[in-house]
C-alpha positions as CSV (number, residue, x, y, z in Angstrom):
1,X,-14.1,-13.6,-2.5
2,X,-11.6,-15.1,-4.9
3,X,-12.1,-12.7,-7.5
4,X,-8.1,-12.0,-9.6
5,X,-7.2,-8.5,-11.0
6,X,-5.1,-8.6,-13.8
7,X,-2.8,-5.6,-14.7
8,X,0.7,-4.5,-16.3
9,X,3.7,-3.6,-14.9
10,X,5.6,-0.1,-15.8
11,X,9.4,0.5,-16.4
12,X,11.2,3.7,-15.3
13,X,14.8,4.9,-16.2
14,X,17.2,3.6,-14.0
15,X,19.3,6.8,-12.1
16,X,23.3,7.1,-12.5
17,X,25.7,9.1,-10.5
18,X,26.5,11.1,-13.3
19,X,23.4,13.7,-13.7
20,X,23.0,16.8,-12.6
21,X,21.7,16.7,-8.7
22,X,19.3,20.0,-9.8
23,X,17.8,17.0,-12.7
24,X,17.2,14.6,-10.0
25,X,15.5,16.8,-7.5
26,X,13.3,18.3,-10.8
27,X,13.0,14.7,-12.1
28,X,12.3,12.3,-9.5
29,X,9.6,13.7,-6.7
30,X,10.5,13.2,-3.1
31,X,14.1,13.1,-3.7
32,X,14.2,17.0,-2.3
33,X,13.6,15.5,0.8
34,X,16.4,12.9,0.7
35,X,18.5,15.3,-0.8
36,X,17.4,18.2,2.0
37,X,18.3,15.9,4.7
38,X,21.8,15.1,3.3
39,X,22.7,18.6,3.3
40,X,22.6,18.6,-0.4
41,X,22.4,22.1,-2.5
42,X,20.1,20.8,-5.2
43,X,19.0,24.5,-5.7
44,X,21.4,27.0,-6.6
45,X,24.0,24.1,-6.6
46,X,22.0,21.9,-8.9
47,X,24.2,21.9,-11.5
48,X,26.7,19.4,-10.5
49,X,26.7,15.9,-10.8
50,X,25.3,13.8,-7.9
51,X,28.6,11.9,-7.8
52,X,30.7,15.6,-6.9
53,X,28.2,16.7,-4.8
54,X,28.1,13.5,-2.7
55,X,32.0,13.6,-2.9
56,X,32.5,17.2,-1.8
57,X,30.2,16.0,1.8
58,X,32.1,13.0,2.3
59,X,28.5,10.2,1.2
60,X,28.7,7.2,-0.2
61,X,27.7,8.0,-3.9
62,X,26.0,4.3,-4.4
63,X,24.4,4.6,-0.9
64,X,22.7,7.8,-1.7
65,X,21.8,6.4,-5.2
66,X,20.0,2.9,-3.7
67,X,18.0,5.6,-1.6
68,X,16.5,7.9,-4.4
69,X,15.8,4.5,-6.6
70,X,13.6,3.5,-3.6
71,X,11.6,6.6,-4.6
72,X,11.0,4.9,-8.3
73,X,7.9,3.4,-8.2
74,X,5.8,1.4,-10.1
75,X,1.9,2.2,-11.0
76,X,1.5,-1.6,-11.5
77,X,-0.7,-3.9,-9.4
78,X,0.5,-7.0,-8.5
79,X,-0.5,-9.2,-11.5
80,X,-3.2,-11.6,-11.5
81,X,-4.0,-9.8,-8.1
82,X,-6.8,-11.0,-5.5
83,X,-9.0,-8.2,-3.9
84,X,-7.0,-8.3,-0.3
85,X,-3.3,-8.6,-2.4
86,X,-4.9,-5.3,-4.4
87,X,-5.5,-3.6,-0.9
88,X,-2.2,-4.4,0.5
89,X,-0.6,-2.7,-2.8
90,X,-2.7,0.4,-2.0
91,X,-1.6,0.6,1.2
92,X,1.8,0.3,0.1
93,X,1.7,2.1,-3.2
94,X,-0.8,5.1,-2.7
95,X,-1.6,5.6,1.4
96,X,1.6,5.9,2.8
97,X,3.0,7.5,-0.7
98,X,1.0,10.2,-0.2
99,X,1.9,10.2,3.8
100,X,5.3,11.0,2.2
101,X,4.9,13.2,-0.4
102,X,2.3,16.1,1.0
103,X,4.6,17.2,3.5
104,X,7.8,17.4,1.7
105,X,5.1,19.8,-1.4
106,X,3.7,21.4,2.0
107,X,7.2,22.3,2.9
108,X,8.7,23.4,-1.1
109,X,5.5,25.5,-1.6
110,X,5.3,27.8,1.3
111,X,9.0,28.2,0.6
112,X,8.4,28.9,-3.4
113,X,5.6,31.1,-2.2
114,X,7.7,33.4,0.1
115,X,10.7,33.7,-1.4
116,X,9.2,34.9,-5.1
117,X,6.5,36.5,-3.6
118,X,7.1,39.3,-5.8
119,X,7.1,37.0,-8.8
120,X,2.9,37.2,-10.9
121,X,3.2,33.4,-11.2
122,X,3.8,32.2,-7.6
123,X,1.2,29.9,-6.9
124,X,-0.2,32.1,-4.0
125,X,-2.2,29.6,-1.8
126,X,-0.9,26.3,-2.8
127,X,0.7,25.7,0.0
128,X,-2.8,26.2,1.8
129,X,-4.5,24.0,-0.3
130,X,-2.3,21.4,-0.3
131,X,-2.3,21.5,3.6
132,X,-6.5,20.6,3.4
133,X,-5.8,18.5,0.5
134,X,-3.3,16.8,3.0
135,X,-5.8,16.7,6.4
136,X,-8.6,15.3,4.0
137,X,-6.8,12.4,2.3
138,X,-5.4,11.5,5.8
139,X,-9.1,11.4,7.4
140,X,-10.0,9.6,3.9
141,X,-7.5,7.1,4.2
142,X,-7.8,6.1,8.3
143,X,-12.0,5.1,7.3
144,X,-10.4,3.1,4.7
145,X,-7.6,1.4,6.9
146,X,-9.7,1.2,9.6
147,X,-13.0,0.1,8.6
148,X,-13.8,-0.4,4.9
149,X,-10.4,-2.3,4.0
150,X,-10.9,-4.8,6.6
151,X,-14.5,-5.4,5.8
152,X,-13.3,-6.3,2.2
153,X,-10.3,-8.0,3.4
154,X,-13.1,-10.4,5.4
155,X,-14.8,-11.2,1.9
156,X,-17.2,-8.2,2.3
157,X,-21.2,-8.4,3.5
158,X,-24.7,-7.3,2.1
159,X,-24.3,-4.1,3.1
160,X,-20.8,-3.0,2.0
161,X,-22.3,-0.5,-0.6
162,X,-22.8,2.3,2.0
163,X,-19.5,2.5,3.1
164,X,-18.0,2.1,-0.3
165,X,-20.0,4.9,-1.6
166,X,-19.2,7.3,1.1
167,X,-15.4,6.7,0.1
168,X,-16.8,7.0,-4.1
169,X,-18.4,10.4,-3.1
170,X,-15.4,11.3,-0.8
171,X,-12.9,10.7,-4.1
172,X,-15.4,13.0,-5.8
173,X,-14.0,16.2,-3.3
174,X,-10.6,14.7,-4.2
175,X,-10.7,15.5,-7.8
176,X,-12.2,19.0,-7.2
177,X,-9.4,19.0,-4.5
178,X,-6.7,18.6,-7.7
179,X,-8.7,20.4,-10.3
180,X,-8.0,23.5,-8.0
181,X,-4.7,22.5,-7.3
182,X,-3.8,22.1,-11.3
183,X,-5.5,25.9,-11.0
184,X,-3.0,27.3,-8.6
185,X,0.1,25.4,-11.0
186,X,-0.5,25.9,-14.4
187,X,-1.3,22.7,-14.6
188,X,2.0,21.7,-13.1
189,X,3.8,23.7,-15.3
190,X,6.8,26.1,-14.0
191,X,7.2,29.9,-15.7
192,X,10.1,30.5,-17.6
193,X,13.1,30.6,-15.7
194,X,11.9,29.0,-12.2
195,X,14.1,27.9,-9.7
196,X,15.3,24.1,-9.2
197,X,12.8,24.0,-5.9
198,X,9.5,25.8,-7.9
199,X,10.6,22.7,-10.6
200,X,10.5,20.7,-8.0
201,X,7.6,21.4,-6.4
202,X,5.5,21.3,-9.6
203,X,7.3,18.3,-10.5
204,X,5.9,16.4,-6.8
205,X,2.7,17.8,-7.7
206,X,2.2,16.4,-11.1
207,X,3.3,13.2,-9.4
208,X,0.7,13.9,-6.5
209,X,-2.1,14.3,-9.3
210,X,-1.0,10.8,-11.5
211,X,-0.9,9.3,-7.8
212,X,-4.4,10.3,-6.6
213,X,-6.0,9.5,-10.0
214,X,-4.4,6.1,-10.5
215,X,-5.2,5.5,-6.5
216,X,-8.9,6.1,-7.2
217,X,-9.0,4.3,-10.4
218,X,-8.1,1.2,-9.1
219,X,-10.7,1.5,-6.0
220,X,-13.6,2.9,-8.1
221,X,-13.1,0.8,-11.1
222,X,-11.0,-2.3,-9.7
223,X,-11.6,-3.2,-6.6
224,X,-15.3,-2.0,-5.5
225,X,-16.9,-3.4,-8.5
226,X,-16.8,-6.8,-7.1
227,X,-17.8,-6.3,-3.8
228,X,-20.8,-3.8,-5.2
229,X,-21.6,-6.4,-7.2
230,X,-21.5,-9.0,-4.5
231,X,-23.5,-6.5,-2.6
232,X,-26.5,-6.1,-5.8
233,X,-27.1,-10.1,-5.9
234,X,-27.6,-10.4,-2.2
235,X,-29.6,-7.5,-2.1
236,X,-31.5,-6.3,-5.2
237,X,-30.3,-3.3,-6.9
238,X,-33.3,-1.2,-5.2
239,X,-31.7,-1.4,-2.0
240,X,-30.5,1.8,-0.6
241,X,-27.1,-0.1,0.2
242,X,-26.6,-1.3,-3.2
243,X,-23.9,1.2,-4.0
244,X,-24.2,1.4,-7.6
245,X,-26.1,4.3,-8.2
């Protein structure tokens, strides 16, 4: 299977010592979690530059920096992509992205949701949700790693439609998964005067939905097309293993 994927790369704004740490943490998902373990108040002490409050615990500011800028990342596929180069930038890009990320929402929410319990818009039951959302992408993702990704990594076989449309119908529950979840969030949107973690937290999920989406996209639409395809012309399109109904 030689087939080539063509796609464009995306630019994001580069960070600077300067901004507020509060920005960052509300700004750039998953840096809560760098900034948690550093012993950083990006909370109620969000509103000083990353620079003091790296200064005032005694880290290197650039050091602290070159991690958070790993945590910019690029939608893009690798251009002019072959079918097992596409796989490896899933693997990279979306799997163990979202091994990352759940957690560290996992963690925010059930803190967002007992601290402003009192509050009508805390998102009573994210944290909930996004614990199945979490058990179901990991049980989605092992079939992948361990059985349908090396199958197309081999060039594929006659009968790849099945498993490619359990994982089509499994992506199905996803998006129900994050219809609920935009539900529970507003849509991602924080009320009016929400702490830097609720920001946060919505922030991560917004990034969590874009994530999911552009991680299905590019299985549904990219990369199973050829190997369905494949599939059809050994088979005939009656076949129950065709895939493409």
């Amino acid at each position: 299977m030689n087939a080539r994927i063509d796609t464009l790369h995306a630019a994001q704004p580069a960070l600077h010592a300067d901004q507020q740490i509060g920005q960052i943490a509300v700004q750039l998902p998953g840096a809560t979690a760098v900034f948690r373990r550093l012993k950083l108040d990006f909370c109620c002490g969000g509103q000083v530059s990353l620079a003091h409050a790296a200064a005032e615990k005694g880290l290197d500011v650039d050091a602290v920096l070159a991690e958070l800028s790993a945590l910019q990342r690029s939608d893009a596929a690798p251009q002019a992509a072959t079918p097992a180069e596409l796989i490896d930038h899933i693997l990279a890009r979306y799997h163990e992205v979202h091994r990352q990320q759940l957690p560290e929402l996992i963690r925010m929410a059930r803190r967002v949701e007992a601290v402003h319990r009192d509050n009508p818009h805390v998102p009573a039951g994210l944290a909930d949700h996004l614990e199945a959302m979490h058990q179901e992408l990991l049980s989605h993702m092992l079939k992948e790693e361990q059985v349908l990704f090396p199958m197309l990594k081999n060039g594929g076989n006659p009968f790849v439609g099945q498993p490619i449309g359990m994982m089509r119908a499994e992506h199905v529950d996803h998006g129900e998964a994050l219809d609920k979840l935009n539900a529970l969030t507003n849509d991602a949107t924080p009320p009016q005067g929400a702490c830097n973690t609720w920001r946060a937290l919505y922030a991560g999920v917004a990034q969590l939905g874009d994530d999911l989406i552009n991680h299905i996209h590019l299985e549904n639409n990219v990369l199973f097309p050829v190997f369905e395809a494949s599939a059809a012309s050994s088979q005939g399109c009656g076949s129950s293993g065709c895939g493409c109904s």
